[in-house]
C-alpha positions as CSV (number, residue, x, y, z in Angstrom):
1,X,0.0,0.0,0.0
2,X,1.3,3.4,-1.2
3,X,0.2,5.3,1.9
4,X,-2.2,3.7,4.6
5,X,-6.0,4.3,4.7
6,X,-5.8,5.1,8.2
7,X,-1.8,6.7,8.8
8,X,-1.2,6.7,12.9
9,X,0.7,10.0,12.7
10,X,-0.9,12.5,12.9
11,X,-2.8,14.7,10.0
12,X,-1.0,18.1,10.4
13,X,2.3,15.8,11.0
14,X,1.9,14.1,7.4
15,X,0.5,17.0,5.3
16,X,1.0,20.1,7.8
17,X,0.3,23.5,6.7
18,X,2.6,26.4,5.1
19,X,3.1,28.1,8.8
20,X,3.5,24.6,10.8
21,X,5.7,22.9,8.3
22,X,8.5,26.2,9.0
23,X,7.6,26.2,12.2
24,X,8.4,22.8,12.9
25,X,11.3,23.2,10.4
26,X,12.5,26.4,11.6
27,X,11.7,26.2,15.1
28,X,12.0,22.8,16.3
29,X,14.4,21.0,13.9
30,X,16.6,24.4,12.1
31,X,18.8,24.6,15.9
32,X,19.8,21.0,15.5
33,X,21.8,21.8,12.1
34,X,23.0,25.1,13.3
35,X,26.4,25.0,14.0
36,X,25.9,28.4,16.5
37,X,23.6,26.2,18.6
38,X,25.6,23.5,18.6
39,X,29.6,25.1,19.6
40,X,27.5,27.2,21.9
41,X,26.2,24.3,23.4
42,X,29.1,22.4,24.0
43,X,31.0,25.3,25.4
44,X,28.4,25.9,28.3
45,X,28.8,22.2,28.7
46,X,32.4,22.6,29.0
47,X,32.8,25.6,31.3
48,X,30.1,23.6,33.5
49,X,32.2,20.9,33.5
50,X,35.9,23.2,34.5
51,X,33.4,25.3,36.9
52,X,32.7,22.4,38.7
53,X,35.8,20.7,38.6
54,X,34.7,17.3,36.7
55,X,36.2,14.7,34.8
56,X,35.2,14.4,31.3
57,X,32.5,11.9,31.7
58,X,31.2,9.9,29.0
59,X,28.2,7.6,29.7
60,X,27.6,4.5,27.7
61,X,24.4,2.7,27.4
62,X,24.7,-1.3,26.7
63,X,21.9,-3.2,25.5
64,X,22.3,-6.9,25.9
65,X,20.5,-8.1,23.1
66,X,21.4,-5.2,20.7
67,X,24.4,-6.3,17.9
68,X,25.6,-3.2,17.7
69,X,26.1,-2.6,21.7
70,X,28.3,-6.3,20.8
71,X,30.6,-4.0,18.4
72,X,31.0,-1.3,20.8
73,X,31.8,-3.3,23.9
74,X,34.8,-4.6,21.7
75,X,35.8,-1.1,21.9
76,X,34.9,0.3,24.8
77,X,38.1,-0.5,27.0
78,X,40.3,0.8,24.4
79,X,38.4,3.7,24.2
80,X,38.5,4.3,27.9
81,X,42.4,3.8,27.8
82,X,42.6,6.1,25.2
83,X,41.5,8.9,26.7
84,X,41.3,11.3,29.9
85,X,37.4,10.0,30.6
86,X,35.7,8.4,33.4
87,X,33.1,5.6,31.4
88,X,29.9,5.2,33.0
89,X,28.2,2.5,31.7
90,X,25.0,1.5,31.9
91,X,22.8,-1.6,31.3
92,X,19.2,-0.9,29.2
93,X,16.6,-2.7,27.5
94,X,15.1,-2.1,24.0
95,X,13.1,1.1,24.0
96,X,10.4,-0.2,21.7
97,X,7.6,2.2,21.2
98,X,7.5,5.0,19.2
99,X,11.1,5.3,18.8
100,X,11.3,1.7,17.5
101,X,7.9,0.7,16.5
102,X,9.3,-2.4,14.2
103,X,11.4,-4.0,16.9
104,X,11.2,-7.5,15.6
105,X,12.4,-6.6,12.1
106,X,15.0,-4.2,13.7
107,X,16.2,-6.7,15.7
108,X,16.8,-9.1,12.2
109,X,18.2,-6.0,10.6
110,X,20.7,-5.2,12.8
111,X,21.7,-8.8,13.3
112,X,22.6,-9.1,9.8
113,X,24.2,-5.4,9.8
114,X,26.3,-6.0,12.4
115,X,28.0,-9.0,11.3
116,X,28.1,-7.0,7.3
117,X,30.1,-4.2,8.8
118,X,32.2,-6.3,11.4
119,X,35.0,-7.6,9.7
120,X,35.6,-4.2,7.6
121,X,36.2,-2.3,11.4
122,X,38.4,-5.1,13.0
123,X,36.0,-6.7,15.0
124,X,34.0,-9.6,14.8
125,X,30.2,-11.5,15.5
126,X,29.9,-14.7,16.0
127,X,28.8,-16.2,12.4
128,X,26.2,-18.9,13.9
129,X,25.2,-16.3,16.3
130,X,21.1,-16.1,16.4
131,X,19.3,-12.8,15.6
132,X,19.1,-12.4,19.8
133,X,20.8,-14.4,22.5
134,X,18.7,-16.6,24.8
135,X,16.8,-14.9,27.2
136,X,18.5,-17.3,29.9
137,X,22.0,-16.4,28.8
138,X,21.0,-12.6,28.6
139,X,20.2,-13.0,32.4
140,X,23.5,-14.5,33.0
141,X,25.4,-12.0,30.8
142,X,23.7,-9.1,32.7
143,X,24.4,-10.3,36.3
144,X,28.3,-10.5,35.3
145,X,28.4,-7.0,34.1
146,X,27.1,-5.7,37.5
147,X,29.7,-7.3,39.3
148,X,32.5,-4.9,40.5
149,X,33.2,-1.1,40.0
150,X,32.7,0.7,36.6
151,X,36.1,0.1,35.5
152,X,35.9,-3.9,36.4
153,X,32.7,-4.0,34.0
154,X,34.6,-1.8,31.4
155,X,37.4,-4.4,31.4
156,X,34.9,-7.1,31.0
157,X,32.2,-5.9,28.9
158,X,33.7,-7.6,25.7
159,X,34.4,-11.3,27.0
160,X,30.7,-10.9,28.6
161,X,29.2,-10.1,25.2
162,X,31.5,-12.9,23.7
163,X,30.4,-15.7,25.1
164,X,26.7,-14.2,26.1
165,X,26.4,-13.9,21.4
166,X,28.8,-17.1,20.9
167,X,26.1,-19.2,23.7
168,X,28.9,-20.3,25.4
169,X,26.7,-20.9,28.8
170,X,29.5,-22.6,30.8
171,X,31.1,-19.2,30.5
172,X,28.7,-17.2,31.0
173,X,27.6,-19.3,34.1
174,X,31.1,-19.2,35.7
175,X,30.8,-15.1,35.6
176,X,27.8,-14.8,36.3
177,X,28.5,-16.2,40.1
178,X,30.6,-13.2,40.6
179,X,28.1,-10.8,40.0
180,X,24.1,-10.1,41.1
181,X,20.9,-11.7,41.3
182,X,18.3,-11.5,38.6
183,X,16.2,-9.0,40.8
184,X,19.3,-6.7,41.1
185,X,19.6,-7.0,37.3
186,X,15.8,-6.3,36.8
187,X,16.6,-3.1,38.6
188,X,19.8,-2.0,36.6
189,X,18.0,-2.5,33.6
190,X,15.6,-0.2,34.8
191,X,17.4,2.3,35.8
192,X,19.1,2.2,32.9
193,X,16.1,2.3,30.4
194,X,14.9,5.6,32.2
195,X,18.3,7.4,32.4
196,X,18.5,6.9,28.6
197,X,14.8,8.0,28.7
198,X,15.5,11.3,30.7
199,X,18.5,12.4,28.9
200,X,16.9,12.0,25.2
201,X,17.3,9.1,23.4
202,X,16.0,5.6,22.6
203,X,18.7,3.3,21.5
204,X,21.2,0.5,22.9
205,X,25.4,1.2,22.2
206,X,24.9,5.1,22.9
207,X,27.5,7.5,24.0
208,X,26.6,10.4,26.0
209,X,28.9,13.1,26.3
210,X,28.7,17.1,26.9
211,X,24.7,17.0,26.1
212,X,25.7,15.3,22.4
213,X,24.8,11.6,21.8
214,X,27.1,9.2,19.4
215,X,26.0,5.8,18.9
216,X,28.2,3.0,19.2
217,X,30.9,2.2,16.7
218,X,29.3,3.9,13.6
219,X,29.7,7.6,15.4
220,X,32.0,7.1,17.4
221,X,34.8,8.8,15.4
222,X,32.7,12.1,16.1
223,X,33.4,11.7,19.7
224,X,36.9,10.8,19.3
225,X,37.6,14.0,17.0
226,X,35.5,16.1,20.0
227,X,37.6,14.4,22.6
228,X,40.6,15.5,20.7
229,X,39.7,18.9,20.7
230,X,39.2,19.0,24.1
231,X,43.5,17.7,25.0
232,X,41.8,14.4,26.3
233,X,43.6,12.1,23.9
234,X,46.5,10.3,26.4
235,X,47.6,8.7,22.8
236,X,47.6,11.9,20.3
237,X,49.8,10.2,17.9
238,X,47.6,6.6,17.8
239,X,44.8,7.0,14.8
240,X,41.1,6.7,15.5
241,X,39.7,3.3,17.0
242,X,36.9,3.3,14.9
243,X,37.5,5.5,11.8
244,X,34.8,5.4,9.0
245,X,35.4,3.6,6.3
246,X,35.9,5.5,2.8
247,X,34.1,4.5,-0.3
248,X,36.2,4.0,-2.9
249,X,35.5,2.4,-6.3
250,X,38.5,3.8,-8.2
251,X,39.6,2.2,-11.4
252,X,36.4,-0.8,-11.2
253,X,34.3,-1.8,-13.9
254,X,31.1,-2.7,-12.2
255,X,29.4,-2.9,-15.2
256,X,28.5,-6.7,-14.1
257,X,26.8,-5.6,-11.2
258,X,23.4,-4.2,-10.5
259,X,22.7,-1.3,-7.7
260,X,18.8,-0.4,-6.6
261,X,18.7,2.8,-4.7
262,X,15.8,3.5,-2.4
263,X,15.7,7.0,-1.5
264,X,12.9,9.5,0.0
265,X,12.3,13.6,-0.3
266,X,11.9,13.8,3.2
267,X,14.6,12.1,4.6
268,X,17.5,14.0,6.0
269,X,19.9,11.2,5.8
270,X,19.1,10.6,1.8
271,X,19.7,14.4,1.4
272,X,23.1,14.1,2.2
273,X,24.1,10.9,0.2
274,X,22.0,10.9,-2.6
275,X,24.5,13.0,-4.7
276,X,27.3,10.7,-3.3
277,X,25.5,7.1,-4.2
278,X,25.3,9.1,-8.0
279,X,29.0,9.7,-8.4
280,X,30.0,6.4,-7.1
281,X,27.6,4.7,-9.3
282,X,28.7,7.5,-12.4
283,X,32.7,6.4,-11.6
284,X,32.3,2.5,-11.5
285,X,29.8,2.1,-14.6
286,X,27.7,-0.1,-12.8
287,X,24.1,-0.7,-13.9
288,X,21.7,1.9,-11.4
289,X,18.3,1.9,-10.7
290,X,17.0,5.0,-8.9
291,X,13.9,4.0,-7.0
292,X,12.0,6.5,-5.0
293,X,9.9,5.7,-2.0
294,X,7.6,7.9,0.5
295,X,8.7,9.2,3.6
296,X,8.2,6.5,6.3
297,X,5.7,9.0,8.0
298,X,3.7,9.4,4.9
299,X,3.8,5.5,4.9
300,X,2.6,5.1,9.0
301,X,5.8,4.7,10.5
302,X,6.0,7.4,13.3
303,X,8.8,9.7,13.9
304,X,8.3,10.9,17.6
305,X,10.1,14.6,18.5
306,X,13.2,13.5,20.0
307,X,13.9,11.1,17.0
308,X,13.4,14.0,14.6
309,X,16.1,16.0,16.5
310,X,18.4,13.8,16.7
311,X,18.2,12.7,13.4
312,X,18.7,15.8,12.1
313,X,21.8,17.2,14.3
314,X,23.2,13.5,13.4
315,X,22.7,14.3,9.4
316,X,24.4,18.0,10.2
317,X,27.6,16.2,11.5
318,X,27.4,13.4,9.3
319,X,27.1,15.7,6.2
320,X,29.9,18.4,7.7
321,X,32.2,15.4,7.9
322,X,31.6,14.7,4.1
323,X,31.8,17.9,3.1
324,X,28.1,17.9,2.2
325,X,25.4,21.3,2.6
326,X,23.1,20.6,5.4
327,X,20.8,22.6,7.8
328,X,18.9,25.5,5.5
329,X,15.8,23.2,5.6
330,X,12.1,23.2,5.4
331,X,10.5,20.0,5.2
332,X,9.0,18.6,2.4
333,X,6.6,16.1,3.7
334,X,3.1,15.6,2.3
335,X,1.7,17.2,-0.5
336,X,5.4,18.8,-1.8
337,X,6.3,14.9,-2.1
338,X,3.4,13.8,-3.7
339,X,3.7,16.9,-6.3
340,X,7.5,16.5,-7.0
341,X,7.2,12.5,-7.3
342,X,4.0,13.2,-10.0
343,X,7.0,14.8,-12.1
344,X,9.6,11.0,-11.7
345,X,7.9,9.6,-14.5
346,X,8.4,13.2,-17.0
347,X,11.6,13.6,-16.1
348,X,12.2,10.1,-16.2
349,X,11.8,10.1,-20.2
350,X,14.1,13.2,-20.5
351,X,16.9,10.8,-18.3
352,X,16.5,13.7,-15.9
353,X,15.0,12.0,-12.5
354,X,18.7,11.5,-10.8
355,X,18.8,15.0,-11.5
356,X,15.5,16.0,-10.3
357,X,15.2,14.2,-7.0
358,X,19.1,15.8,-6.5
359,X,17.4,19.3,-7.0
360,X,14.8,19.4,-4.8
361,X,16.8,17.6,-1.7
362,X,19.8,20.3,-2.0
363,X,16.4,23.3,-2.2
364,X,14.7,21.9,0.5
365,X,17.7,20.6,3.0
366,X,20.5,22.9,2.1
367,X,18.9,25.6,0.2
368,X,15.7,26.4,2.5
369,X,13.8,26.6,-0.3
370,X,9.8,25.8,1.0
371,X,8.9,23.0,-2.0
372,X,5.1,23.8,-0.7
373,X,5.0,27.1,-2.7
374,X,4.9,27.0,-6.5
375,X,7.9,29.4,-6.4
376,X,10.4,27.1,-4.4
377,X,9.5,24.3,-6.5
378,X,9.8,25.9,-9.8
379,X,13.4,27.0,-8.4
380,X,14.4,22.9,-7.8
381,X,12.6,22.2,-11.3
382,X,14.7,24.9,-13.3
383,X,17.5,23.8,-11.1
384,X,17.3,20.6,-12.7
385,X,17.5,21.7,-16.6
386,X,14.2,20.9,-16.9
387,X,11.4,23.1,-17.8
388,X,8.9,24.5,-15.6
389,X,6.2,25.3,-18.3
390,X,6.0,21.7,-19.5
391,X,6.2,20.5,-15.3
392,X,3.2,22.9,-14.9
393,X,1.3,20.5,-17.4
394,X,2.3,16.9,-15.9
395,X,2.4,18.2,-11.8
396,X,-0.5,16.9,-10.0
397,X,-0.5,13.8,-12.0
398,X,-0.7,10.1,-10.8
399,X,1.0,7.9,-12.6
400,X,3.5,8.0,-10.4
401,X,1.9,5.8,-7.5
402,X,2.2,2.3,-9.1
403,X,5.8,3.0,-9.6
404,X,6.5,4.1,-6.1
405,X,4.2,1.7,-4.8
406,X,6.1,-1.3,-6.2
407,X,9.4,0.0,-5.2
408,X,8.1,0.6,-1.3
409,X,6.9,-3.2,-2.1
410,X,10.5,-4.3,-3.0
411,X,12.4,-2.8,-0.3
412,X,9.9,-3.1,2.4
413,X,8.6,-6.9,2.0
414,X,11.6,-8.0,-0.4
415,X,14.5,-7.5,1.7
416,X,12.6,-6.7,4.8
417,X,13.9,-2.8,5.0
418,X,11.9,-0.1,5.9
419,X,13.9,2.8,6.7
420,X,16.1,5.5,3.7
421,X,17.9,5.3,2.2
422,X,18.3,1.9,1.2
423,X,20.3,-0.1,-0.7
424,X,20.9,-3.4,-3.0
425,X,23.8,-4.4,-4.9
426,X,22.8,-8.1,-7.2
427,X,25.4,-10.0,-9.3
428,X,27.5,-11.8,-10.3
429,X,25.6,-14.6,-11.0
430,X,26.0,-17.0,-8.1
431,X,26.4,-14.1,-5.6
432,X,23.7,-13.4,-3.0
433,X,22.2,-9.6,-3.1
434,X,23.4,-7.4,-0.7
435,X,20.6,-5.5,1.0
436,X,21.8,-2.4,3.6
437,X,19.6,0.4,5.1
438,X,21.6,4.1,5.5
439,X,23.8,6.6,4.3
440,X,26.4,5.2,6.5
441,X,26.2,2.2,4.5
442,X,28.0,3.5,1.1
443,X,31.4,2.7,2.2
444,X,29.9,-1.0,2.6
445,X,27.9,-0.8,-0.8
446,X,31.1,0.4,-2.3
447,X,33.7,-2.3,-0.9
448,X,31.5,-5.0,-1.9
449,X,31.3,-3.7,-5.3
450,X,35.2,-3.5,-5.6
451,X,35.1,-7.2,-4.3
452,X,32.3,-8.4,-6.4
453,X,33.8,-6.6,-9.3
454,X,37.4,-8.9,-9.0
């Protein structure tokens, strides 16, 4: 279905009107991208901090059936070696709710995530490990980590995980008598849950410094870099611990190999990679598909206020670290999707979509250009050589649903993704498709291309 009969978010949410949409824009979401708000924030957190005579404290929230809390407890010790911090951690359980309303298919996703990305950052995951350890061995996995002082469970934390995803029980048992009972866990966990609660955020493997969150081993280089800033590195001269990967197809013929690419006009995250995925696809020759989908609101899935922030300050660093525009933004949800997607299939026959859909993310996300007015989107049409006369005549049009309809189909129920942007990579023959969900997925998409491309 292209967008449900009955969507749980709310109407002014999905198609909110002129004064909403830059109020929420403006208002609510602009501050997160503004790089004002932001070094003014962390400089009142850092005078608070010297005015009151603290260590730099970073607090980090493990979640024992989360993968990616397994990658960052490989990490964790180093990290707190590394640097001039005091680690707090913290035991949690999944959020759920709102914030992860499709826990059982996020919990198969990041299964099979985790174990993609593991070998390419020095780590590893257990090959034969299930998509969640037993509940049992969770149990005795959380008791051993409460054993001891914070350092103790820092030192720890990666054997635990070990043997809690490898479902080596005997292990796991033998620690576990060290540490508490399964009421005192019960209560770390919740204690836990709420002090990620209270301080903003929803996810297992998070780091929490200075009023910023990083999660796990994905941002943790931002951290690092902040750290660094700071004269808190006790190794300045070591390299990061968990650096991102950069994609690099350079001298491949891919021409072989097939790449879908599921983006939406509402998403922050496709703004800044969408131009990226084009040029990597442009420089390996490799046989594209550009494949449009709704926003996940427009399609039921909720996006609750803090998630919005923090998605957004996440897509300002993430695109400052590329050296991508972000933060001039008014969001394009509703009816400005459903107008700019009525012009795919037009400027699909001129070859001009790639360019289109690059044209009114840069107006919308970098530009501030309001795609609700007929004036900001005749600027991303003419933007995008194409003529606003002949749009004028085609706009409004629906041929555009069974096409977008079938490519929600494909990346939703064929390879079980729901969020943008999305990716799959198919060939050679013999080779299983490669399906990954996120702009910090390219340098993935990319190395398996140069490997799949000999």
């Amino acid at each position: 279905m292209l967008e449900p009969e009955n969507n749980p978010n709310p109407g002014l949410v999905v198609d909110p009107p002129g004064w909403l949409r830059a109020l929420i824009s403006r208002r609510l979401l602009g501050p997160q991208a503004d790089l004002r708000v932001i070094r003014a924030r962390r400089e009142k957190a850092e005078a608070r901090r010297r005015r009151r005579g603290e260590p730099h404290v970073v607090e980090y929230f493990h979640q024992l059936d989360d993968p990616y809390s397994h990658l960052a407890a490989q990490v964790l010790a180093t990290f707190a070696a590394r640097y001039d911090i005091v680690v707090r951690p913290h035991l949690i359980r999944a959020t759920g709710g709102a914030s992860q309303p499709e826990l059982e298919k996020l919990a198969v996703w990041a299964r099979r995530d985790a174990g993609l990305i593991a070998p390419h950052l020095g780590l590893s995951f257990p090959a034969d490990a299930g998509t969640v350890p037993l509940q049992d061995h969770q149990v005795l996995a959380g008791r051993a980590l409460l054993a001891g002082t914070d350092a103790a469970r820092i030192a720890r934390i990666a054997s635990v995980s070990e043997a809690l995803w490898a479902g080596d029980e005997a292990t796991l048992t033998s620690l576990a008598k060290e540490g508490t009972s399964a009421t005192e866990l019960d209560a770390a966990l919740d204690e836990g849950a709420a002090r990620l609660s209270r301080l903003g955020h929803y996810s297992g493997a998070m780091f929490f410094y200075g009023g910023e969150w990083y999660w796990g081993v994905d941002r943790l280089y931002h951290l690092e870099h902040r750290l660094r800033e700071l004269g808190a590195c006790t190794e300045p001269e070591a390299g990061l611990i968990a650096p991102r990967p950069t994609p690099d197809v350079t001298g491949i013929d891919a021409s072989r190999l097939r790449l879908d690419f599921y983006p939406s006009l509402n998403s922050p995250y496709t703004a800044i990679v969408f131009d990226r995925t084009i040029a990597l696809k442009d420089a390996c020759g490799i046989e594209f598909h550009h494949k449009p989908v709704l926003p996940m609101v427009m399609r039921g899935i909720p996006a609750p206020r803090p998630k919005a922030r923090y998605i957004v300050f996440d897509t300002k660093r993430e695109g400052d670290a590329e050296g991508v525009p972000f933060g001039e933004l008014i969001m394009p949800i509703g009816t400005p999707t459903r107008r700019a997607y009525s012009l795919l299939p037009w400027a699909m026959e001129q070859g001009r979509d790639e360019a289109l859909m690059s044209s009114l993310l840069r107006h919308a996300f970098a530009l501030g250009v309001g795609l609700h007015t007929p004036a900001g989107m005749q600027k991303a049409v003419e933007a995008a050589g194409l003529d606003w006369a002949e749009a004028q005549k085609v706009i409004g049009d629906e041929g555009w649903k069974p096409m977008v309809e079938q490519h929600q189909d494909e990346m939703v129920d064929g390879l079980g993704l729901w969020g943008v942007p999305s990716f799959r990579l198919s060939g050679p023959d013999g080779e299983p498709d490669l399906a990954v969900w996120g702009q910090d997925r390219l340098w993935l998409v990319a190395a398996e291309i140069r490997r799949r491309a000999g």
